[in-house]
N, C-alpha and C positions, 0 to 999 in steps of 0.2 A: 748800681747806677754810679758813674762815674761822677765825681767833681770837678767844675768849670772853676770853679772858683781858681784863680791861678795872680802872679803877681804882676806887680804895678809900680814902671816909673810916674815922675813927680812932670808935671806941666811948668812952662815957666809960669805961670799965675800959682801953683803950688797942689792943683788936683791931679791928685791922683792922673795917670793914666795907663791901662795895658799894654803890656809889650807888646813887639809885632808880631809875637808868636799867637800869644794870646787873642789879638783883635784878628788876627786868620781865622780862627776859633769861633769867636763869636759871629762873624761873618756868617761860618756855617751854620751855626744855632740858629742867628735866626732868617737865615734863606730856608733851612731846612725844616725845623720845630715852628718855628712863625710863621715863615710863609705856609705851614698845612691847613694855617685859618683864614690866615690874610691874605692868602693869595701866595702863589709863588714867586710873583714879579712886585707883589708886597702891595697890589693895587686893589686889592679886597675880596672877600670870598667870604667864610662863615663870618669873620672879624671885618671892621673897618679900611679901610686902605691906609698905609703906615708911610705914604707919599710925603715931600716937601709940602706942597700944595693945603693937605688935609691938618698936619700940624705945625705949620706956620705960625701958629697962634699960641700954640700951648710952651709955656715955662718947660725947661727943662728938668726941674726938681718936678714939675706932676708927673710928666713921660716916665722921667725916672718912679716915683712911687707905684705909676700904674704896672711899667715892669715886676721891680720887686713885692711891691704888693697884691695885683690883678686887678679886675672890679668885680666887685660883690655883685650877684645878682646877676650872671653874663658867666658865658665860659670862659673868659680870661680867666687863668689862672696866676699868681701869682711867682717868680721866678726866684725870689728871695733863699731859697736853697742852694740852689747854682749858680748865680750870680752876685757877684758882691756889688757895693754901691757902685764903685770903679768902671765895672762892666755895663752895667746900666745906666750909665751918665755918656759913657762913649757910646751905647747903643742909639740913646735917645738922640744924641748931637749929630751921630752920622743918619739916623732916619730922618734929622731936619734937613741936612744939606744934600740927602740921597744917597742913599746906602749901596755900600759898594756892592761889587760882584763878588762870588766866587771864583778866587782864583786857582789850578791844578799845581802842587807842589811840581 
């Protein structure tokens, strides 16, 4: 199994953030691995819908936890192997404001 885990410029507030390599990447991760639960347009299927709308509400340090850790009790699994915090904080801020496409190299 290959490692996602990959490196990270700094935000001007100081977090961490993925390069643009990197966030290509995770794009695919989770249109590809995420969307096979949530939906491939991320609007829900065995999982939740992973919309603006749905998590408007939530903190992004939970988003982030529920990534890297999953929820007990539920097929989320948690991602914490392949993903570093980094990864998981940009995943969570782009499924608030609508997570991009897939784009063809």
């Amino acid at each position: 199994m290959a490692s996602l885990v990959g490196g990270a410029s700094m935000a001007s507030d100081g977090a961490p953030v993925p390069t643009t390599d990197r966030q290509a990447k995770l794009v695919r991760v989770v249109r590809q691995d995420c969307g096979s639960c949530h939906g491939m347009r991320l609007t829900g299927g065995l999982g939740t819908a992973l919309t603006p709308d749905q998590l408007r509400d939530w903190p992004v340090s939970s988003l982030v936890a529920v990534i890297l850790h999953g929820r007990p009790g539920t097929p989320m699994p948690g991602w914490k192997a392949m993903l570093s915090e980094a990864d998981a904080r940009w995943i969570a801020m782009q499924l608030q404001a609508g997570f991009p496409e897939e784009t063809n190299p």
